[in-house]
C-alpha positions in Angstrom: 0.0 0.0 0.0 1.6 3.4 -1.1 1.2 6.1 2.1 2.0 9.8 2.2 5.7 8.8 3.8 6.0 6.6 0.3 5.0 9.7 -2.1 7.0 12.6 -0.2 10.3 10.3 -1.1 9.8 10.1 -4.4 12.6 11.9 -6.3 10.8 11.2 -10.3 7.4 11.0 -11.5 5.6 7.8 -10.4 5.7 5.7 -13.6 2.5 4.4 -13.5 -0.9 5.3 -11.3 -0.8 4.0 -8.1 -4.2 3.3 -7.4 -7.1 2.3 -10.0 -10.2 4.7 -9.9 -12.3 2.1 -7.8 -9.8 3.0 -4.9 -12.5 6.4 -4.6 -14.6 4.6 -2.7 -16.0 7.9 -1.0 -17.3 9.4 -4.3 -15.0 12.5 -4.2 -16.3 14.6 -7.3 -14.2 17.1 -8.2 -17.3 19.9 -9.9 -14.9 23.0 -10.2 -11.3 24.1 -10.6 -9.7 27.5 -10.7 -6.4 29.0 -10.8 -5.3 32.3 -10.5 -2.6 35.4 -9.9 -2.9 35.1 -5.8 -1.7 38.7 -5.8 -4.0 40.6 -8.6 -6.7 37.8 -8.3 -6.7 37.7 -12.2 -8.1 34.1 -13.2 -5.2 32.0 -15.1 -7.5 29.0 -15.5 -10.6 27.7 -14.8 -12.9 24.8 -15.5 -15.6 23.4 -14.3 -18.9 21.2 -15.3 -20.6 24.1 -16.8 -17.1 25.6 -17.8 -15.4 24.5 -20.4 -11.6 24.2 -20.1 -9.6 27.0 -22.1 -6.0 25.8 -23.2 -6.4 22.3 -21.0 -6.7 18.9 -23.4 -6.6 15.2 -22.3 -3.7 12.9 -22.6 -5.9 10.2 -24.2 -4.9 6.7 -24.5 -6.8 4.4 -26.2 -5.1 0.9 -25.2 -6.0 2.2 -21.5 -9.4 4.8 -21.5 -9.4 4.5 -17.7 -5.9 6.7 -17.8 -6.8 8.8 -19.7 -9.2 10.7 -17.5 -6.6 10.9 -15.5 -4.0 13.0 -17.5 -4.3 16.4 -18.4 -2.2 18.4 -20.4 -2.0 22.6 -20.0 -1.1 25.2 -21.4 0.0 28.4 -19.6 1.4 31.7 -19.8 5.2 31.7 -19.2 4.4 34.6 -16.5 3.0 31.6 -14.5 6.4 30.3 -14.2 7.5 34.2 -12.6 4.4 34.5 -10.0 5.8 34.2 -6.3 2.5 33.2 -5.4 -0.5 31.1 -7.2 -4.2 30.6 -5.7 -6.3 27.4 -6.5 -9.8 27.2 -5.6 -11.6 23.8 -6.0 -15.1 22.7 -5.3 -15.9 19.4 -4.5 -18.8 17.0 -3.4 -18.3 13.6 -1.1 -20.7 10.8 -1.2 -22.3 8.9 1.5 -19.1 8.5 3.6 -17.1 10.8 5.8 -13.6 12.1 4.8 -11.2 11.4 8.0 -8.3 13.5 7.3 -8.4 14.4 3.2 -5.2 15.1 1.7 -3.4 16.0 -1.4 0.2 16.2 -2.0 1.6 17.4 -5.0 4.9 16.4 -6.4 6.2 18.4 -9.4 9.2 17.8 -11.7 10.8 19.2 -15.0 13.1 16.7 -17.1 12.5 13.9 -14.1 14.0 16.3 -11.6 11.9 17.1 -8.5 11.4 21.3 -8.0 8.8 21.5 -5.7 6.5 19.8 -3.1 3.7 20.6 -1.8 1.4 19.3 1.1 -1.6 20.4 1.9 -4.4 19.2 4.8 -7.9 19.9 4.2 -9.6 17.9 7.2 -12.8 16.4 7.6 -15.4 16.5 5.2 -19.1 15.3 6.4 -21.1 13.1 3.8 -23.1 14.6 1.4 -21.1 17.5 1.5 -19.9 20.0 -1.1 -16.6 21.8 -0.7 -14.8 24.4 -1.6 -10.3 23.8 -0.4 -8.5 27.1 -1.4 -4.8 26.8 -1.1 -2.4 28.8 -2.0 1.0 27.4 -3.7 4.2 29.6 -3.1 5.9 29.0 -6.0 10.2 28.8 -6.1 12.1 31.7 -7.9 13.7 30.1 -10.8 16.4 31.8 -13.1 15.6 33.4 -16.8 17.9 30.5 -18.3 15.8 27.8 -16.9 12.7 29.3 -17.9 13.5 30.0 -21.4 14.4 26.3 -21.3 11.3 25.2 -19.6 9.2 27.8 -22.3 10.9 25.2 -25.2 10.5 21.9 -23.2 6.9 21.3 -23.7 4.9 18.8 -21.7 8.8 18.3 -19.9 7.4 20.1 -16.9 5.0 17.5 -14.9 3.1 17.1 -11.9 1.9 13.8 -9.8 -1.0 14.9 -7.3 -2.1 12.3 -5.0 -4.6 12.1 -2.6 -5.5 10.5 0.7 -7.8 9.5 3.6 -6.0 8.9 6.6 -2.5 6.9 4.8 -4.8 5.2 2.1 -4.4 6.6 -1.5 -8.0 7.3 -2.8 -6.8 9.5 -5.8 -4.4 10.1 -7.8 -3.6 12.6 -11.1 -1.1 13.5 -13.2 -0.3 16.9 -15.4 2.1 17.9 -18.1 2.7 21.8 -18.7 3.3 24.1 -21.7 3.9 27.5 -21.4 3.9 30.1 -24.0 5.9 32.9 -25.1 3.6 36.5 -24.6 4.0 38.8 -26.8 5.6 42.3 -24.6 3.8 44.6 -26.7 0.5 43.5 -25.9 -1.1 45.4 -23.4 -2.9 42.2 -22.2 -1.6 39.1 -21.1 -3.5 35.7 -23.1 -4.8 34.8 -19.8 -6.4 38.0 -19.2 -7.9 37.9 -23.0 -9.1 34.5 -22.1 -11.2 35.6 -18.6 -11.5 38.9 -19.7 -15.1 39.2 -18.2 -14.8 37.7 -15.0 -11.1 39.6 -14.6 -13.0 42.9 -15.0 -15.2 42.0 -12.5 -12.8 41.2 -10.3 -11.0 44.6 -10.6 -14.4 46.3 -9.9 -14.8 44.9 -6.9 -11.5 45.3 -6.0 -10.9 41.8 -5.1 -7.3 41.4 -3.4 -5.4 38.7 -2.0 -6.3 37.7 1.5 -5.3 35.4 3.7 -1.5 34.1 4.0 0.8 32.0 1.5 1.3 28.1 2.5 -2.1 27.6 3.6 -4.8 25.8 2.7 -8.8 26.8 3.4 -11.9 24.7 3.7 -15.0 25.6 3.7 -18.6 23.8 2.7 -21.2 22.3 5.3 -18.7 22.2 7.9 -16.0 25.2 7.6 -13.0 24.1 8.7 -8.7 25.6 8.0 -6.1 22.7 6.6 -2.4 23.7 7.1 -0.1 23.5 3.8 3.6 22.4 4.2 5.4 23.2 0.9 9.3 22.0 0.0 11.8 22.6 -2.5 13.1 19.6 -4.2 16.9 18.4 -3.4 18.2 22.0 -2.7 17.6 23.9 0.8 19.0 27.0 -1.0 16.6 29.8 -0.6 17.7 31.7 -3.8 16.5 30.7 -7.1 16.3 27.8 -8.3 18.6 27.3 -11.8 19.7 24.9 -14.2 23.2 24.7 -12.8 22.7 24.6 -8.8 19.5 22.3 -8.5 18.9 20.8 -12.3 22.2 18.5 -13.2 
């Protein structure tokens, strides 16, 4: 049986899924997904299941369907990969069974080499119960060499998220990234041409960033606050991470 000790020692993405989708024996629906500038608010991404996905495709594979709705593929703005600070909102709904400690850690990699870790505690969740877990990922400085190379390395930059009740894994996804070049003399960044409606809205109301960074919020029947633990990979170094210090 693979336990959160197991996944916060791996050091490359898991090769395979480690659990089958039966293993969501709670019926854990995930209903909506957002991403977004934590400081400005501005939306980066969102989907939902009256939203459809802008710039997000699946990796499908028709010798195994039953992975394929379990790998997505993104695209993002390169100014993603320069944020200090990202905000995810996701909704949720649990079936007829309680949640005893729900919680998702998030390995990701670039080129097989681990750059950042992520752990985050939502709680308890009461059955029958829709949810909505903010957290909010502080994101590594990384130098403009390593950039430019992850900006040419499509779908090299991965993610393995996994989730658990208690130490059994109920869940567990993986991602693979693009990020585009923007274009400097636009006045507008893609993402902001892509939610340009709701990010206007946002501005009127003068939504800002609350809360703090490395913490995850729960809220739905029962509100409740998770803690987040987030790591670099190999490196302790505080300074950014590059191609030279942390990547070979």
């Amino acid at each position: 049986m693979v336990t959160p000790s197991d996944v916060l020692e791996f050091r490359k993405p898991a090769e395979n899924f480690l659990c089958t989708l039966s293993a969501n024996c709670y019926g854990i629906d995930f209903l909506q997904f957002q991403i977004n500038d934590y400081e400005t608010k501005k939306i980066i991404f969102e989907v939902g299941k009256d939203i459809p996905p802008v710039n997000m495709e699946m990796d499908i594979d028709f010798g195994n369907m039953e992975d394929s709705f379990r790998k997505i593929k993104y695209t993002f703005s390169e100014d993603v990969l320069r944020l200090p600070l990202i905000g995810t909102s996701l909704v949720f709904k649990v079936g007829d069974k309680p949640l005893e400690d729900f919680r998702m850690i998030e390995r990701h990699y670039f080129r097989n080499k681990l750059v950042k870790s992520y752990d985050f505690t939502f709680g308890f969740c009461i059955p029958g119960s829709t949810n909505t877990w903010d957290t909010v990922y502080s994101l590594p400085p990384l130098e403009d060499d390593l950039i430019s190379e992850m900006v040419a390395s499509p779908y090299e930059t991965t993610s393995d998220s996994f989730y658990f009740v208690g130490d059994t894994l109920v869940m567990h996804n993986k991602a693979s990234y693009r990020y585009k070049i923007e274009d400097l003399a636009q006045a507008k960044r893609s993402y902001e041409t892509d939610y340009e409606a709701k990010n206007s809205r946002l501005g009127a109301s003068g939504g800002g960033a609350k809360g703090t960074a490395g913490e995850s919020k729960a809220g739905g029947d029962e509100e409740s606050k998770g803690v987040a633990d987030s790591k670099m990979g190999d490196s302790d170094d505080e300074g950014p991470w590059s191609k030279n210090a942390d990547y070979d």
